[in-house]
Every structure is written in C-alpha cells, then in structure tokens.
N, C-alpha and C positions, 0 to 999 in steps of 0.2 A: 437468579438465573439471568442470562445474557443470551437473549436471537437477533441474528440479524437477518432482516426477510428485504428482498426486493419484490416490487410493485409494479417491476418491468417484465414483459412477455420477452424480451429481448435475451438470448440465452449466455451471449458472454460474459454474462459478470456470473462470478463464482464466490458465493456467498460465505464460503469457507476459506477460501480468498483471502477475504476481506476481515476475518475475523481475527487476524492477527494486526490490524489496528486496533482492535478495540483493549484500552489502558488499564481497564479494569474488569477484571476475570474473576467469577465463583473459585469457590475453594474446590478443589479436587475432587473427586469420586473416585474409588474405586469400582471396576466391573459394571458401571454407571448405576450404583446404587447407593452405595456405600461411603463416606467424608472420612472414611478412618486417617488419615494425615491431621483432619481438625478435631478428630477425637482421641490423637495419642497426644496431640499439645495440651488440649481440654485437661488431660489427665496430668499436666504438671503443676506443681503445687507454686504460689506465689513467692517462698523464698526460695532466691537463686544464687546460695549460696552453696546450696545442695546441691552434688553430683548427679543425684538422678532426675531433678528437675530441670537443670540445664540440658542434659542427655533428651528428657521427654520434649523438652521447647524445640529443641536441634532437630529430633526429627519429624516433628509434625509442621505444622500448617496453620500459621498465627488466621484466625477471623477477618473473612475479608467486612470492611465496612464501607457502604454505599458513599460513595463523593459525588455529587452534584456537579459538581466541575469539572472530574474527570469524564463524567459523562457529554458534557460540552464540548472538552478536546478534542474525546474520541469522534464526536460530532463531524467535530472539524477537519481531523483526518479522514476520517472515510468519504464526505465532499470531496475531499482534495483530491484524493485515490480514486475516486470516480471520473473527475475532472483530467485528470493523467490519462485514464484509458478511453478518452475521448468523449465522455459525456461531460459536454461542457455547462450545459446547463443542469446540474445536479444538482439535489436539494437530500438531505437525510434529514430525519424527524425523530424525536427520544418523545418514545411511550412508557411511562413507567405505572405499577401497580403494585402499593403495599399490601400485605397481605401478614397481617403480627408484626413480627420483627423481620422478614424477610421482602427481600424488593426482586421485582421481576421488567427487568428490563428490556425493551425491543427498539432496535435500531432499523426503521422503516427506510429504506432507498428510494427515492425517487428520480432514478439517471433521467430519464427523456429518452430525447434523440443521440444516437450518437453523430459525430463530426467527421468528416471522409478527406483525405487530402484531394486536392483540385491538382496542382501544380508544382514542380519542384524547383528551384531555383539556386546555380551556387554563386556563391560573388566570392573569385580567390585572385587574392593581390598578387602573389606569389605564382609568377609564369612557370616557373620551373615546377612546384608543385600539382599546378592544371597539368602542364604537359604530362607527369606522370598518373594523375587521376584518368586523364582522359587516355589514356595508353592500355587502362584495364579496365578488364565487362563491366559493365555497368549492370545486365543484368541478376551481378552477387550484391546488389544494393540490399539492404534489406529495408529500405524505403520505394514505395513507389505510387503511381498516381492512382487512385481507386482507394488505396487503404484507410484500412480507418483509424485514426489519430491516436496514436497512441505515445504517448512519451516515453517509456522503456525500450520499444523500436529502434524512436530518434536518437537516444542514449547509446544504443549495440550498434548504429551506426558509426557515430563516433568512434569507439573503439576499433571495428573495422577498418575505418579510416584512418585511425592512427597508429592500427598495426600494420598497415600496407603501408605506409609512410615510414616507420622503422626498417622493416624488410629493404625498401627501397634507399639506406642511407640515412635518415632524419633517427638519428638515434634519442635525441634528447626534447623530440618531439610530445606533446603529450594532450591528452584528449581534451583539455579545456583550450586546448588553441582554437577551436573549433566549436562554433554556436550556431544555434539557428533561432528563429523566429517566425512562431506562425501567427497567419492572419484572417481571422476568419470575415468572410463577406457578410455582410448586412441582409436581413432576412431569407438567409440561406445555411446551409450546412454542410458547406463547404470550406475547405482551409488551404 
C-alpha cells in the first residue's frame, strides 16, 4: 500500500494532490476490497503461446513489485512539488514496513513555511511591448504582492501575457520569451 500523509497544519497542500507523483502504485482493487485485475492475470497459465493465456495476461494486472529507487524518485518529486507551491524548504521522508511479502509504504511531508511574494519587478527591453503591457489592468495579473509563491501562477501568467501579446499583433510570439526569477531574502520568507 502507498499514503502520503502531511505533518503540516497548513491546509493547502492536498494530499491527493500529490499522489499523482507518486511512480509506483499498488495493484488495483475493485469496490476497495477486491485485486480481481491481479487475480485474472494470476489465473493465466505460463505458456503464452496459448490464446487464453495471452487473453488472461491482457486483461489483468501483472504484480506490482516494491523498487527501492522508485521510491527515491517519487521522494524526489514530491520535494519538488512542494517546493513549486512555495514551500521552499520542504523535506519528504519514506517509511517503509514489511509485513510477509507485502511492503507498506508512507511518504511523510514535511513543507514548513510557506514563501509569499514581497515585490514584483518587470525588466522589458522591448518599449513597444511595455507600452502595450502597460496600456492594460494590471489588476487581471494573476500575480500579485502578498501571494504566496507559487509556480503554476508564474507559469498562467506567462501565458496571459503571451496571449495578450498575440491579441495585440506579436503573432509569433511565445511563452518562453518570457522568464522570471525569484529571490528569496535571507532569514525571511519572503520573495
């Protein structure tokens, strides 16, 4: 089995979320009792030259088996994933418990704090393109000062801006022309 529990009172992170980083997933249940997918493959016989044992393979649910490593990755993405939605100091922890032949796995969160923006700041070479940023609201940003850090934000921003930049003419315009970089201040939690 696979949980992933956070250790934070903090109610933004969504732990079901998150579970779509994780690489390696239990074998199916049916009606959450039932593995019948790894017990219609169970039931095909070793030679696969046989039509109904290819037919039982196809539809079931080959055994998952425990990796070590995959559980490292997953480690590692869901850090990552934490650190995206502005918990920069995040820590994840793999508790594992054998029990026979079966492993039970828990991926513990440890986000912290999360990080808030302070500031925003644009640096555009391109007069003609300020003139037209600065010609429209500013407040349809979907960035702004107070928020908290989040990089799928800064990403839907981008695209904002680079669909109001198509709108406006720059047809061949396209979201990676545009970056940013944040910095966060020295014993603080701000960006």
């Amino acid at each position: 089995s696979v949980k992933v529990k956070s250790e934070s009172n903090y109610r933004d992170i969504n732990t079901l979320d998150l579970r779509k980083n994780v690489s390696q997933m239990p074998n199916s249940r049916w009606f959450s009792l039932y593995k019948l997918p790894l017990a219609v493959y169970s039931l095909s016989g070793r030679d696969s030259t046989k039509w109904l044992n290819r037919t039982l393979k196809s539809m079931g649910e080959a055994p998952v088996i425990y990796d070590s490593l995959s559980s490292v990755k997953t480690c590692a993405d869901l850090t990552q994933q934490l650190k995206n939605e502005g918990f920069l100091d995040a820590q994840v922890k793999i508790r594992t418990a054998k029990k026979g032949r079966k492993v039970n796995v828990e991926y513990i969160l440890e986000p912290g704090e999360p990080y808030f923006v302070d500031s925003i700041d644009y640096a555009i070479q391109d007069t003609a393109i300020a003139r037209i940023l600065a010609a429209h609201d500013r407040s349809k940003s979907l960035i702004y000062k107070g928020m908290k850090f989040d990089v799928s934000k800064l990403d839907a921003e981008r695209k904002r801006i680079t669909s109001l930049l198509a709108d406006s003419g720059y047809y061949r315009f396209h979201k990676d022309f545009i970056t940013y970089q944040a910095d966060s201040m020295a014993h603080s939690r701000l960006i």
